[in-house]
N, C-alpha and C positions, 0 to 999 in steps of 0.2 A: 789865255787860250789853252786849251788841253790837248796837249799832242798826241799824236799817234803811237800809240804802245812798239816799241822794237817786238821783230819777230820772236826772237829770244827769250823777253818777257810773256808774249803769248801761251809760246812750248811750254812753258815754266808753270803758265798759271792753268794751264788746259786741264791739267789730271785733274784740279779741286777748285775749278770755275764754281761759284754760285751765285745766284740772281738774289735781290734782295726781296724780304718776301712786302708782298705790294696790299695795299689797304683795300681787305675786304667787305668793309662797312656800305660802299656805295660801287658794287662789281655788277655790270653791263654785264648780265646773264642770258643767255637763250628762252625763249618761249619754248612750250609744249610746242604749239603752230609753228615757230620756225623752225623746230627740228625736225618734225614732220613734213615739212618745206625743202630738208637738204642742206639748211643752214648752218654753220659753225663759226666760234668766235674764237679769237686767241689774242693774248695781249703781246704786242707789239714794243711797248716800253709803258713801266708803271709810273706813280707818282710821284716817288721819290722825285721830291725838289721841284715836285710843280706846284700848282698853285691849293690847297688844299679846300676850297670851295668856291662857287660863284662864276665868274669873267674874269681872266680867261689865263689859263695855263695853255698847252699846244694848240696853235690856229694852223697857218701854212704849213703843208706838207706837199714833199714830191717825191720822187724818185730822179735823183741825178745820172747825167748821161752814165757816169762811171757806174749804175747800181745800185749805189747807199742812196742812201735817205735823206732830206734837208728837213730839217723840221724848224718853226717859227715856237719857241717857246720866250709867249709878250708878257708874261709876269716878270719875266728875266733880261727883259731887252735883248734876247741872243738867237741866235742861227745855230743848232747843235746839227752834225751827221752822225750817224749810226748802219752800220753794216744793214743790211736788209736779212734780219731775223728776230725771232720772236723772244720775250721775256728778256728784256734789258730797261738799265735804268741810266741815270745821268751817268753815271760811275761807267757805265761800257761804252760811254761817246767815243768816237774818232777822233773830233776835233768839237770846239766851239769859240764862235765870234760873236761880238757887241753887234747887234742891229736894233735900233728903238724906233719900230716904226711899228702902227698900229691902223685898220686892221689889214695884217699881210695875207693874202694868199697866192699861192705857188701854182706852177705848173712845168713842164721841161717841155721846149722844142729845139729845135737847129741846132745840137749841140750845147745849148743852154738850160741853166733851169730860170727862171722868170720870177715877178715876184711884184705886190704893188706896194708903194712905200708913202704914204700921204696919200695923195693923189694921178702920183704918176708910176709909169713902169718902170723896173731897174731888171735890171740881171745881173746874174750869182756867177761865180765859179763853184766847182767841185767844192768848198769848204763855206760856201755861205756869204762870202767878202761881197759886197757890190762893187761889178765891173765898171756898169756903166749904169747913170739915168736918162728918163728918154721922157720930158715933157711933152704936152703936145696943148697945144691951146682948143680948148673948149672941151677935152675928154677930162675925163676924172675915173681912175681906176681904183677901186676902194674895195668890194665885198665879195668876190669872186674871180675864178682863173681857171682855166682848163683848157686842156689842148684839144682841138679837133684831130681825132686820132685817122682822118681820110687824108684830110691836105696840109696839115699841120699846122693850120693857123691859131694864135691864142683866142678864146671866146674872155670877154674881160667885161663884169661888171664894176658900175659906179653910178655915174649921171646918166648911164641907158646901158643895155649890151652893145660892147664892141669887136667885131671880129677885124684880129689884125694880122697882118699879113708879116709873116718872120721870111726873110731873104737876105742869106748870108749873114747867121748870128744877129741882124739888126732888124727891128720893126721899121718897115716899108709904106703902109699903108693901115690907117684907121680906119673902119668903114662901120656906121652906127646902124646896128641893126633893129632896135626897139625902143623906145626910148621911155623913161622913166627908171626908179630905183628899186632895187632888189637887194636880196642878200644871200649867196652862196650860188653858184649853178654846176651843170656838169652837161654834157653833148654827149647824145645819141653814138653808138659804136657806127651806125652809118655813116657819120658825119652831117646828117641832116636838121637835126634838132636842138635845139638848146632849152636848158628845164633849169625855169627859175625854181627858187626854195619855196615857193607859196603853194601848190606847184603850178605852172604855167610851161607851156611848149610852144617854141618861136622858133618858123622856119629858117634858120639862118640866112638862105639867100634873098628872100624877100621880107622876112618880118611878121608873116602873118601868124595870127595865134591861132595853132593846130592844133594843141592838147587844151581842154578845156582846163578852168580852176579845180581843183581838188583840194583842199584843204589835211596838212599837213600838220596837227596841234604844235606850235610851237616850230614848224619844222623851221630849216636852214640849209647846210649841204646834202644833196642828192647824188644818185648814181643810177646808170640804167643797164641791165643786165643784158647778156649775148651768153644765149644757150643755144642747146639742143633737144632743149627739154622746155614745158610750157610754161616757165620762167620768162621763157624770152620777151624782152621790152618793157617787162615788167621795173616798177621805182623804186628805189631806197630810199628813205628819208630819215633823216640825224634830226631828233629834235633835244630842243634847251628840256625838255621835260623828262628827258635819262631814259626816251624809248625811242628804240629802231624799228618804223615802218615799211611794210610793203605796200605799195600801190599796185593792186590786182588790174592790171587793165585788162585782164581774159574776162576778168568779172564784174563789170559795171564800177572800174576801179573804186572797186571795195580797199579799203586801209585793215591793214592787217599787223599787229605789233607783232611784229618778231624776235624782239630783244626788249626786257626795260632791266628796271634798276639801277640804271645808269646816273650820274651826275649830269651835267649841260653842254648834252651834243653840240658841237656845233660844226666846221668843216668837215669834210670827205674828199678823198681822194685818191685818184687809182693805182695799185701797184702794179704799174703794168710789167713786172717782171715775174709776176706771178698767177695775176687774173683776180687776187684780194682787192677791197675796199677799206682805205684807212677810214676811220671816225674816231673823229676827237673827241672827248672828254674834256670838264675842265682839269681830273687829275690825271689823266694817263691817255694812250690812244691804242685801240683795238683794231683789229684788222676782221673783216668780214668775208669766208667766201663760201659759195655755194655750189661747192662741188664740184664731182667730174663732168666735164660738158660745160662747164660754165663760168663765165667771168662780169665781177660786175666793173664797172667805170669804166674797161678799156674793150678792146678788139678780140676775136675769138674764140671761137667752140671749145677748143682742146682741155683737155682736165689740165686743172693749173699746177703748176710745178710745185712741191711741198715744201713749204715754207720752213730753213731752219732754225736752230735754238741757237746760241751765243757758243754755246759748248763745243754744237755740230761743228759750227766754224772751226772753232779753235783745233777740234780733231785733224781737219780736214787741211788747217794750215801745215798742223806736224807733218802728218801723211806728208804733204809735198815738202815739208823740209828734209824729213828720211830719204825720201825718193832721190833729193840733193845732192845728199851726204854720201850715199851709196855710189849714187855716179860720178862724184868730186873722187872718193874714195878709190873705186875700180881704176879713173883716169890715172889716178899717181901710181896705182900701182902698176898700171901698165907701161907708165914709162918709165919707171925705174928698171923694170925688165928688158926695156930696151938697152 
């Protein structure tokens, strides 16, 4: 397990932090059209120590209730965290633990972060440990997980989508809302929609299919954007073919490559601490966001909060350890004057 760096060591290594530099041979570049789009990319953690071609280096990803990051790297059989900033590699983990379950995907509600493990659901604490598993007869949870960001329920593919009902840290209630297999999805910021990877749109509370096929080459995990700009509703799509799509639906959902070069997309998922989209890679995962006014995978308009470096952190721990020091400092000397 990789522990947690003491404060001390952070201070120590702040002034001459550097990222290792990450393998540009297969770099998930921007399109002309996606920049023109408002689009930008930044790496999130590189490849050092993932899988260096093929299936599959990082699958599940979330954002834990605490902030950081849980990530599924299944080359590895392990759950690593990582602070929530950009350009870090194995070497800047928080923590990591043994999990060998394939294929995981993540999501956080009720205070948890969630996760599928064979076939059934489990949940995580803050460091990735499974709490508890939670069979259910006749579900099977295998290629998909997201949270309904309305009423918080997990959306969960496998043997069909299932939307489940979280009540009190514990899954409550299965209720199948489509039935058949898929692979990756993500739900609408209203809460209303659920979007398979092929793509397909299924009304969560009835099942009906509302978003026609669009065909996604090779796609997998989606995400659906909340602007203020005519983005809005607009789809992401991660495919195994090393290109990030937009699905125009202002445009007779015209497919629009906004990103290749890439290795083999495969999960997405939202940072909802910042309004970014994670996409995985098989060697590294990127984070995608489309500017002021917009957020793709999770809930609101607002320009999303700027996302920082490994360094910024470590500045920004000092700052507050001086700030400490000053007023530990000031206390003793005030009451020696007493």
């Amino acid at each position: 397990m990789v522990k947690r760096p003491r404060l001390g060591k952070i201070l120590i290594c702040a002034a001459t932090l550097t990222v290792a530099a990450v393998n540009a041979s297969a770099a998930l570049t921007m399109t002309a059209a996606g920049t023109n789009l408002g689009f930008t990319l930044t790496r999130f953690v590189s490849d050092v120590g993932f899988n260096s071609s093929g299936c599959c280096g990082p699958l599940g990803v979330t954002v834990l209730p605490n902030g950081n990051v849980l990530v599924d790297v299944t080359n590895q059989s392990k759950n690593y965290v990582w602070p929530d900033a950009d350009n870090q590699n194995l070497t800047t983990a928080i923590s990591s633990v043994a999990f060998p379950a394939f294929p995981p995907a993540y999501a956080t509600t009720g205070g948890f972060a969630w996760g599928s493990s064979g076939s059934n659901l489990v949940k995580f604490d803050n460091s990735g440990n499974v709490l508890a598993t939670y069979p259910q007869s006749g579900v099977s949870i295998t290629n998909g997980l997201w949270t309904n960001p309305v009423n918080g329920h997990l959306l969960a593919q496998g043997n069909g989508i299932w939307d489940i009902t979280i009540t009190g840290g514990v899954p409550t209630n299965f209720r199948l809302v489509v039935s058949g297999g898929s692979d990756g999805l993500s739900v609408s910021p209203d809460g209303v929609t659920v979007y398979t990877n092929e793509v397909k749109g299924y009304n969560i509370l009835t099942g009906a299919l509302t978003f026609p096929l669009v065909t996604v080459p090779s796609g997998d995990g989606t995400g659906v954007i909340s602007s203020n700009t005519g983005l809005n509703g607009d789809i992401i799509g991660n495919g195994n073919d090393g290109n990030v799509y937009l699905i125009d639906i202002h445009n007779n959902n015209n497919l629009v490559i906004i990103a290749s070069g890439g290795t083999r997309g495969d999960y997405t998922a939202a940072d909802t601490n910042n309004g970014t989209l994670f996409l995985t890679q098989s060697n590294e995962i990127y984070r995608l966001s489309c500017g002021a006014g917009c957020s793709v995978g999770s809930t609101g308009n607002g320009a999303p909060r700027p996302v920082p470096t490994l360094s910024e952190l470590a500045l920004a721990l000092l700052a507050v350890a001086l700030i400490g020091s000053t007023a530990l400092m000031i206390g003793r000397r005030n009451n020696e004057a007493v």
